[in-house]
PASE-328913 format. One record per residue (C-alpha): x, y, z; residue in one letter. Coordinates in steps of 0.1 Angstrom, whole numbers, plus 5000, padded with zeros to 4 digits. Example, Ala and Ser with C-alpha at 12.3 -4.5 7.8 and 13.67 -1.06 7.14 Angstrom:
// PASE-328913
<rec px="5123" py="4955" pz="5078" resn="a"/>
<rec px="5137" py="4989" pz="5071" resn="s"/>
***
This chain:
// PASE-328913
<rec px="5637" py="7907" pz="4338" resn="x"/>
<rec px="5610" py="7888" pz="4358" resn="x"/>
<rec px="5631" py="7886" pz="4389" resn="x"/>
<rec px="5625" py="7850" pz="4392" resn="x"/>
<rec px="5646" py="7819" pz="4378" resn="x"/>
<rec px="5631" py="7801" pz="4346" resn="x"/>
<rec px="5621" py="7773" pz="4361" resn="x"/>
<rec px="5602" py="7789" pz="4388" resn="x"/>
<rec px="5587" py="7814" pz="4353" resn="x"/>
<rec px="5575" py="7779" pz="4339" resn="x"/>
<rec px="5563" py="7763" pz="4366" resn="x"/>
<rec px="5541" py="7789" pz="4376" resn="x"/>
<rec px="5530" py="7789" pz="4340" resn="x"/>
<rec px="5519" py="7747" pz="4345" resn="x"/>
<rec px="5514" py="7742" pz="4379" resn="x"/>
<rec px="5512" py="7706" pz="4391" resn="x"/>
<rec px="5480" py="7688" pz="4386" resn="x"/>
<rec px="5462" py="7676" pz="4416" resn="x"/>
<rec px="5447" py="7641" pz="4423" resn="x"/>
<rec px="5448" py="7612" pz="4398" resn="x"/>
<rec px="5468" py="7618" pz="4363" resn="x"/>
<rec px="5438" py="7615" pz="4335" resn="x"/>
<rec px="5446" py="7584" pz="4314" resn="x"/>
<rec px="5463" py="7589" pz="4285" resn="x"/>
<rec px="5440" py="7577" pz="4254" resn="x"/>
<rec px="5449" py="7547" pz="4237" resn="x"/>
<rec px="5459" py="7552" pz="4204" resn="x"/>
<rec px="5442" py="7543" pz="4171" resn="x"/>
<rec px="5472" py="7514" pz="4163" resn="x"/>
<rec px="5465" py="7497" pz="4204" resn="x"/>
<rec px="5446" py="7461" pz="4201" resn="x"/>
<rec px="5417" py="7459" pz="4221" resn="x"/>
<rec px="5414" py="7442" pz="4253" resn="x"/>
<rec px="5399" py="7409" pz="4238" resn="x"/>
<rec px="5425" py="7411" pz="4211" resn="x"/>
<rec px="5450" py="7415" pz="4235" resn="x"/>
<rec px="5435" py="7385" pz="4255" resn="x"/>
<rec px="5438" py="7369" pz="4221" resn="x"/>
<rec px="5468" py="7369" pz="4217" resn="x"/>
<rec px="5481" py="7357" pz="4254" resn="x"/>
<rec px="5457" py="7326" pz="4250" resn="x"/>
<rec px="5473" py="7322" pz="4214" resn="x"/>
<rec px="5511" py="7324" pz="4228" resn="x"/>
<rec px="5498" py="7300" pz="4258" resn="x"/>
<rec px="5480" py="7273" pz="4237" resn="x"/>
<rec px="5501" py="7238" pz="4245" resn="x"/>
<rec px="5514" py="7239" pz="4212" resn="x"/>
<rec px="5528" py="7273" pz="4211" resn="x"/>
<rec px="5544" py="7278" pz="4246" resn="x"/>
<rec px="5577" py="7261" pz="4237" resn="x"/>
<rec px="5577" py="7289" pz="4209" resn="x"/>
<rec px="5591" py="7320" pz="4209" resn="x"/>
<rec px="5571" py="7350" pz="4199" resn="x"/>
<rec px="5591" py="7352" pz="4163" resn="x"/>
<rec px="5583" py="7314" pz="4156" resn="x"/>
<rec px="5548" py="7317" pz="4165" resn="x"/>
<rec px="5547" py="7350" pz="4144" resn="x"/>
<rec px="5558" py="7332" pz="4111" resn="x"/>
<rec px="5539" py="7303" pz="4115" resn="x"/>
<rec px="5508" py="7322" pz="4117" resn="x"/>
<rec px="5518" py="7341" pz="4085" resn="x"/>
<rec px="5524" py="7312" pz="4075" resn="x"/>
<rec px="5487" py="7301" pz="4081" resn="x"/>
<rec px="5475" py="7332" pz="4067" resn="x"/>
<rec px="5465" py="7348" pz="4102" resn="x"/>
<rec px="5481" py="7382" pz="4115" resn="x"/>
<rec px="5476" py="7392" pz="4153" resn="x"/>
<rec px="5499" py="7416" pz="4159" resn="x"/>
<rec px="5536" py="7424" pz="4158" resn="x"/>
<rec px="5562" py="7403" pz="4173" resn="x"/>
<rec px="5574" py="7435" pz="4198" resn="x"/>
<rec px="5534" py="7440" pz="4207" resn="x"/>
<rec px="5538" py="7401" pz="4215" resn="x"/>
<rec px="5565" py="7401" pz="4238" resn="x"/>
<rec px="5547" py="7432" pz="4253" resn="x"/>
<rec px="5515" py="7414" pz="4261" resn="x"/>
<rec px="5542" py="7389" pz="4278" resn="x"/>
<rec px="5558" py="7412" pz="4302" resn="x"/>
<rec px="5524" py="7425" pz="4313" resn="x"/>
<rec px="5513" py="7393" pz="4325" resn="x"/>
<rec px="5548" py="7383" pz="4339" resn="x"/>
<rec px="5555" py="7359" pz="4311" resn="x"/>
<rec px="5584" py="7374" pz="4296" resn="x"/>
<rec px="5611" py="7345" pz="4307" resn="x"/>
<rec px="5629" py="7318" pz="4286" resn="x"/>
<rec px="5595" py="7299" pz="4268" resn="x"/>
<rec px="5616" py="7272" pz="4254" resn="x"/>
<rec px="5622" py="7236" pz="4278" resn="x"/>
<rec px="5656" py="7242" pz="4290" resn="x"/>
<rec px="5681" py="7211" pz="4296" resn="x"/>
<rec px="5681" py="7201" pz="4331" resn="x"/>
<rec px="5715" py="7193" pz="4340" resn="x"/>
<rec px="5718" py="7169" pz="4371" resn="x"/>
<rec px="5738" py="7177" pz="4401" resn="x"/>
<rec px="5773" py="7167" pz="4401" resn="x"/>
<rec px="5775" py="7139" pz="4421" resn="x"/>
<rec px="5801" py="7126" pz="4442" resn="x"/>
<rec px="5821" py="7096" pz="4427" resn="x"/>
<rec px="5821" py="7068" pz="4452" resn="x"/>
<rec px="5842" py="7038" pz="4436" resn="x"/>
<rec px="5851" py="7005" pz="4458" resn="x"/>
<rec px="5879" py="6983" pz="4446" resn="x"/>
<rec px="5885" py="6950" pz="4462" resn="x"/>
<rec px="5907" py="6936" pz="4437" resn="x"/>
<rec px="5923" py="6944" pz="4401" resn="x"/>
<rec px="5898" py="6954" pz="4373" resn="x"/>
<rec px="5872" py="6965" pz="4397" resn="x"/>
<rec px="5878" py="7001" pz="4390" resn="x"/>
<rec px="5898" py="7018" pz="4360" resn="x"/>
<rec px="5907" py="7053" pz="4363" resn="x"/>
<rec px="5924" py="7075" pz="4335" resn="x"/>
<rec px="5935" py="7108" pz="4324" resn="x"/>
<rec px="5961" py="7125" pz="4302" resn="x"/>
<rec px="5984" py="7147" pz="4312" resn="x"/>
<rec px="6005" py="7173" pz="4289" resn="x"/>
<rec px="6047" py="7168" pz="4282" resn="x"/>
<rec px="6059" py="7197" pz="4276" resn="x"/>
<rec px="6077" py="7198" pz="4239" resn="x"/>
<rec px="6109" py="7218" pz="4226" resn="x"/>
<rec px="6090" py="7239" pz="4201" resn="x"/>
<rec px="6073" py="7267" pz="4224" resn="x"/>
<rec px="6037" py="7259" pz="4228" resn="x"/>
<rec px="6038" py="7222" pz="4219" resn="x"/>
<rec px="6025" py="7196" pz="4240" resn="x"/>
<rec px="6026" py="7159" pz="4236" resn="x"/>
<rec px="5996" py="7140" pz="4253" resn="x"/>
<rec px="6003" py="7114" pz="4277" resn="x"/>
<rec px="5970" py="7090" pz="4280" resn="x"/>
<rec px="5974" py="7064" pz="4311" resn="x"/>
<rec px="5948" py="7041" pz="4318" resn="x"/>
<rec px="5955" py="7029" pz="4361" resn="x"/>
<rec px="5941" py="7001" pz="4378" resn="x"/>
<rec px="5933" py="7017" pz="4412" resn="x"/>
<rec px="5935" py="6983" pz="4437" resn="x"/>
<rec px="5973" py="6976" pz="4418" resn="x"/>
<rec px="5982" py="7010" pz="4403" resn="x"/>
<rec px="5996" py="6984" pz="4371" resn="x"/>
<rec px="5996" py="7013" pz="4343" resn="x"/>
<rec px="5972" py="6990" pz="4322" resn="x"/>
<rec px="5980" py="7006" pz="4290" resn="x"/>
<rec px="5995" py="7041" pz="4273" resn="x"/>
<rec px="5991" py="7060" pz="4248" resn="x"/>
<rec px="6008" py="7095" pz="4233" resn="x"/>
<rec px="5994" py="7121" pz="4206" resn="x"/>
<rec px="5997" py="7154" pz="4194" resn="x"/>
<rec px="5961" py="7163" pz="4206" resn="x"/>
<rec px="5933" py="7151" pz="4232" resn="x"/>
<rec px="5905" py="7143" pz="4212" resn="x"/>
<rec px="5876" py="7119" pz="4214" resn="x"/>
<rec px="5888" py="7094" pz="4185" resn="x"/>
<rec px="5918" py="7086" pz="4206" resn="x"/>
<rec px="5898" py="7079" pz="4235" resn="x"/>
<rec px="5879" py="7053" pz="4220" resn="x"/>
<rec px="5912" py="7040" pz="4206" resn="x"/>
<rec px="5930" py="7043" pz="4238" resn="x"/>
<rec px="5902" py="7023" pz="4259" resn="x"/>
<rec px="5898" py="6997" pz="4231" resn="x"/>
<rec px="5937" py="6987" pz="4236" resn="x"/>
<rec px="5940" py="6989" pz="4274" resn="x"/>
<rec px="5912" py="6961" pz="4275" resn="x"/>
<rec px="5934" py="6943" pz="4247" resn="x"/>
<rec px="5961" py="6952" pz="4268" resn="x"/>
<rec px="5945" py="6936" pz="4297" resn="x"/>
<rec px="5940" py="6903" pz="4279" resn="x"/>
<rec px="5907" py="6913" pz="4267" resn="x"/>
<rec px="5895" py="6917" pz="4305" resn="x"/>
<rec px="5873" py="6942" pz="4310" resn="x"/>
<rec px="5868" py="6964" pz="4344" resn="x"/>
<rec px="5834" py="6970" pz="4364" resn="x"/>
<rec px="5842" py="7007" pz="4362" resn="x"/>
<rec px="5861" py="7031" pz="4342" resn="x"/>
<rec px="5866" py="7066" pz="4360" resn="x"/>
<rec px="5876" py="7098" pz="4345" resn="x"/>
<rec px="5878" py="7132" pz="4346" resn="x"/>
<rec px="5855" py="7158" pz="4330" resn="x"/>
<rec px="5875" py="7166" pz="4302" resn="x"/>
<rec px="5864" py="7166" pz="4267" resn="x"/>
<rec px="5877" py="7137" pz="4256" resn="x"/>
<rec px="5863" py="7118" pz="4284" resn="x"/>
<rec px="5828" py="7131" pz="4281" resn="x"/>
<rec px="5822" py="7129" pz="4242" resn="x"/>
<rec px="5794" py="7109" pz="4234" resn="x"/>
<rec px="5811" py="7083" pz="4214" resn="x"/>
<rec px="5832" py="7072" pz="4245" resn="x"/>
<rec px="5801" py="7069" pz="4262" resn="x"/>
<rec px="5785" py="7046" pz="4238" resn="x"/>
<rec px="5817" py="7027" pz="4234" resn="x"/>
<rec px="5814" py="7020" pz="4270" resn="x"/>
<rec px="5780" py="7012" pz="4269" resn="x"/>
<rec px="5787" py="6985" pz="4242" resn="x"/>
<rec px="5816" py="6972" pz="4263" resn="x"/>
<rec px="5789" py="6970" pz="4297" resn="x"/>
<rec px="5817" py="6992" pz="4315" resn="x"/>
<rec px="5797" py="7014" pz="4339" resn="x"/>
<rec px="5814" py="7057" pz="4333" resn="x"/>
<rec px="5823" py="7074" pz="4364" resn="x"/>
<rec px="5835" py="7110" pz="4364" resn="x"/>
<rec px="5852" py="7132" pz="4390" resn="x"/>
<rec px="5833" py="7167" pz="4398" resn="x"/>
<rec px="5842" py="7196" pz="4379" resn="x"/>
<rec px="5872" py="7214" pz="4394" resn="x"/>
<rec px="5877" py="7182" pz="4418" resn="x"/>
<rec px="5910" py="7170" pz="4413" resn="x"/>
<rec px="5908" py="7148" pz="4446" resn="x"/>
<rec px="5878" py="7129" pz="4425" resn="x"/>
<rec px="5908" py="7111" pz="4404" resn="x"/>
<rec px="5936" py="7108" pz="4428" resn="x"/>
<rec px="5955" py="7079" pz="4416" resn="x"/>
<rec px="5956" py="7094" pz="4382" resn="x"/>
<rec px="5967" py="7123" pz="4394" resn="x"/>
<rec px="5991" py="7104" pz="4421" resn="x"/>
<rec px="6008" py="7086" pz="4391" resn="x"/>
<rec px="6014" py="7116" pz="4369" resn="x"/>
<rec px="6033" py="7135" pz="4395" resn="x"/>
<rec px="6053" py="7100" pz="4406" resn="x"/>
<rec px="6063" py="7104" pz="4364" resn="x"/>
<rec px="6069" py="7145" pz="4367" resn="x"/>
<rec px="6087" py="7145" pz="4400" resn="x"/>
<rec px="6116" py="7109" pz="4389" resn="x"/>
<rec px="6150" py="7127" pz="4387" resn="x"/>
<rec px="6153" py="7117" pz="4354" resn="x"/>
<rec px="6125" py="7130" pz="4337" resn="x"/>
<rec px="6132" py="7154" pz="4311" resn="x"/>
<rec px="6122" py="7189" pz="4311" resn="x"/>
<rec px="6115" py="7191" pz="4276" resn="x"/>
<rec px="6115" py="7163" pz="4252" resn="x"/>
<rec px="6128" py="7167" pz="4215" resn="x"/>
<rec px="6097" py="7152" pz="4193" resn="x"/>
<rec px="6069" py="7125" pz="4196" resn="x"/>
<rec px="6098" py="7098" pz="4191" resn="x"/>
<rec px="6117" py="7111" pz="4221" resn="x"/>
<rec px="6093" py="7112" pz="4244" resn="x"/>
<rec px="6074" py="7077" pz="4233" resn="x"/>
<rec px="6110" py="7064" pz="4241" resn="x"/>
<rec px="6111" py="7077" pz="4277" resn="x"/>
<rec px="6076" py="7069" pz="4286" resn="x"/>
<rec px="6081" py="7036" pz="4269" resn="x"/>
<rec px="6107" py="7029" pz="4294" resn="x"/>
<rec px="6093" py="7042" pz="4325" resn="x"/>
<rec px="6059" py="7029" pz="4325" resn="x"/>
<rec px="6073" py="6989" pz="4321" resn="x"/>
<rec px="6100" py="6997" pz="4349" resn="x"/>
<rec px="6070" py="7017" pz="4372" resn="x"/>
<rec px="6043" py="6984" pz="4367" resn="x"/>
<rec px="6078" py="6958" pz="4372" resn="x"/>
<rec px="6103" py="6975" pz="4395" resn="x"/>
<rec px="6087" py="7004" pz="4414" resn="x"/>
<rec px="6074" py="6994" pz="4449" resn="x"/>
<rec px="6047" py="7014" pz="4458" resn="x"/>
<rec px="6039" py="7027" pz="4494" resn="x"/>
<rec px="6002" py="7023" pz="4485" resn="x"/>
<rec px="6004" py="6989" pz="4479" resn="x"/>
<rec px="6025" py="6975" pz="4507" resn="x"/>
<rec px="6059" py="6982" pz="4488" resn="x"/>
<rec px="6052" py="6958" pz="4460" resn="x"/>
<rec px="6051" py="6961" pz="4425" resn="x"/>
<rec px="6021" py="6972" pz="4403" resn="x"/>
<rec px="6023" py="6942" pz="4381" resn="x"/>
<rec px="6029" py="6923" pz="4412" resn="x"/>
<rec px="5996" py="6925" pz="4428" resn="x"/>
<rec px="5978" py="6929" pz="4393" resn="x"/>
<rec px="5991" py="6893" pz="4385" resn="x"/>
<rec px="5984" py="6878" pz="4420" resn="x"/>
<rec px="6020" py="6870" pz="4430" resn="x"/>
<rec px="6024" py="6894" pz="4456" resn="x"/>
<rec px="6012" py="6877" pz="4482" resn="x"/>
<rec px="6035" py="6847" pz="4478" resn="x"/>
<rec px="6063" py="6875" pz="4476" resn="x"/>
<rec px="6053" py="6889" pz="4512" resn="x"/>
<rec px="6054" py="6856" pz="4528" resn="x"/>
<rec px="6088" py="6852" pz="4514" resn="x"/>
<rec px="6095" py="6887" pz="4533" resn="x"/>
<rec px="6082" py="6875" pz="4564" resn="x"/>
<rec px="6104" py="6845" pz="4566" resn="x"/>
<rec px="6135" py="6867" pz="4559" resn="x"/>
<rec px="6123" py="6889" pz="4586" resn="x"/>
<rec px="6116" py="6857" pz="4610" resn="x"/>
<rec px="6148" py="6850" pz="4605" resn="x"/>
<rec px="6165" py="6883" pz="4618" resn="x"/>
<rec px="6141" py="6879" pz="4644" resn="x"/>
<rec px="6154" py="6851" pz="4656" resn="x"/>
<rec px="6189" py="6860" pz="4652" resn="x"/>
<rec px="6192" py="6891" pz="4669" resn="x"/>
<rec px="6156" py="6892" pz="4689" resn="x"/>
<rec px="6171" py="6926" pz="4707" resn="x"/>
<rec px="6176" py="6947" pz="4679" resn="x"/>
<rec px="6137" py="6944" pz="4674" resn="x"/>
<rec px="6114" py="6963" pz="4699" resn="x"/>
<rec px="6086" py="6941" pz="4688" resn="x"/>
<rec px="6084" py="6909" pz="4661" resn="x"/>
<rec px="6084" py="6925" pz="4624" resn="x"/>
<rec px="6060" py="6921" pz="4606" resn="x"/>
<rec px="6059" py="6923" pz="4568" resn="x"/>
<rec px="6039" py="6955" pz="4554" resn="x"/>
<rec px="6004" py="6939" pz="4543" resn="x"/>
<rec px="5981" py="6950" pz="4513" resn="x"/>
<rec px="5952" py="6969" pz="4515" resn="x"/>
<rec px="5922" py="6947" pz="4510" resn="x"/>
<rec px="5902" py="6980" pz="4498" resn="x"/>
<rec px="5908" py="7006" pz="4481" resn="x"/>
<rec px="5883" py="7034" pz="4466" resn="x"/>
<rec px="5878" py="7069" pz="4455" resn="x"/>
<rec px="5856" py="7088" pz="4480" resn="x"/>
<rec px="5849" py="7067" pz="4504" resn="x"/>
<rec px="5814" py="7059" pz="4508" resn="x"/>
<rec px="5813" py="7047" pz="4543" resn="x"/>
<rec px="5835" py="7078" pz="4554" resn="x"/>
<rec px="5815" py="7108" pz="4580" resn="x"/>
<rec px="5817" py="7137" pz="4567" resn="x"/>
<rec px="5822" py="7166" pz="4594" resn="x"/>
<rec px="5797" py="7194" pz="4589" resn="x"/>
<rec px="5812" py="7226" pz="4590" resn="x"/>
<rec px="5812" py="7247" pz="4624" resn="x"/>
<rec px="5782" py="7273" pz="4622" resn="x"/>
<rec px="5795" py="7309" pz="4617" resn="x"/>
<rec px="5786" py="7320" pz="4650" resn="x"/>
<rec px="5810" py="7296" pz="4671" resn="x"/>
<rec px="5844" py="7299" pz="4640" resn="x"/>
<rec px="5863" py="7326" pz="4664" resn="x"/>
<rec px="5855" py="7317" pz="4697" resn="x"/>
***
């Protein structure tokens, strides 16, 4: 018994060493400082600082040379602050807003694909659409068991068939996979159509897409769950010619689709303003003012570029 706790006993045995630790020797295996500076003007030569330690490693065994070990490379690295990614990386551009102006049909294309939900659990069918955004005509359609990028190109190839062989300025899309694959773009590239795609997690970037789908979803009639491929070609087969030829559309001055794709619609609202002259004249008192019939946008767009937009209010001044 020493009447003391053990680590007070060893302690006392090494007490703590005052002023500067000595410097622990090198050992016999340690480069030398101008081997060590060496290597670093080896790994930062311009043709070896895309590589990464291991690469350079083999290539100089390769070359009959040995430096050092890979680990001793990466350690020389970290001492001069060097120890990061050494390879280019992509640069990936911002996501830029999509600002599309249509002044007329086959100005701007937009499409997307939406899922129908099958009777065997799990199943989808794939609904493609292609929309022209100034008549909201459903250009072409398109259903599959997948979305994949040979189906794309397919898809695009006979809306512009579809269309008469007329081809749009623009053809907008989301960022799925189909949309992006590279063979789409070079399709489009080949066809002079100029891509657009919405932001990732935008929906509002594609709004007459999306718009349409849920006009599909939300008819009264629309099944919950079709049977197979051949029942739901057969519904959509119907709707889409009955949405382009008898569906008047809010957006469009409560005309037809194929109405103001084909021109005729304004020949069809001066017909509505002479019925509505007519009232007019008959009963002038049941009309607070002359009626006037509903008119067509002359532009239309996604994003508007000439819109403001409103900076948020600075933290300090949200709860007064």
């Amino acid at each position: 018994m020493t009447g003391r706790s053990p680590a007070t006993h060893y302690r006392r045995l090494k007490p703590p060493v005052q002023g500067p630790r000595p410097r622990r020797a090198s050992p016999p295996c340690a480069l030398t400082d101008a081997e060590r500076a060496a290597v670093l003007a080896l790994l930062n030569a311009e043709e070896n600082a895309d590589l990464a330690p291991a690469q350079l490693y083999a290539r100089e065994l390769d070359e009959g040379r040995y430096h050092c070990s890979v680990s001793t490379m990466y350690r020389i690295l970290r001492e001069h602050g060097q120890a990061g990614e050494r390879r280019r990386q992509a640069g990936h551009p911002a996501n830029v807003k999509p600002e599309l102006v249509a002044t007329g049909p086959n100005h701007v294309w937009s499409w997307d694909v939406t899922r129908l939900r099958s009777h065997a659990k799990g199943v989808y069918f794939h609904l493609y659409v292609m929309l022209d955004i100034y008549s909201r005509k459903a250009i072409c359609w398109r259903l599959a068991l997948s979305e994949n990028a040979v189906d794309a190109e397919e898809f695009i190839a006979a809306a512009i068939a579809a269309n008469g062989g007329i081809r749009p300025t623009y053809i907008h899309a989301d960022r799925g996979s189909a949309m992006t694959a590279g063979s789409v773009a070079d399709l489009m590239t080949r066809l002079a159509i100029t891509r657009s795609h919405s932001r990732p997690k935008t929906s509002n970037d594609n709004p007459y897409s999306e718009a349409q789908f849920r006009t599909l979803k939300y008819d009264p009639y629309f099944p919950e769950v079709f049977a197979d491929l051949a029942h739901a070609t057969e519904y959509v087969n119907a709707y889409l010619p009955h949405y382009n030829h008898a569906h008047r559309h809010s957006g469009i001055g409560w005309h037809t689709p194929a109405s103001v794709h084909h021109g005729t619609a304004e020949l069809i609202r001066d017909q509505r303003q002479l019925v509505l002259n007519a009232a007019y004249t008959a009963n002038p008192e049941r009309f607070a003012r002359r009626p006037t019939a509903p008119t067509i946008p002359e532009t239309v767009w996604i994003n508007d570029p000439n819109a403001i937009t409103r900076p948020p209010l600075p933290a300090h001044l949200r709860n007064n």
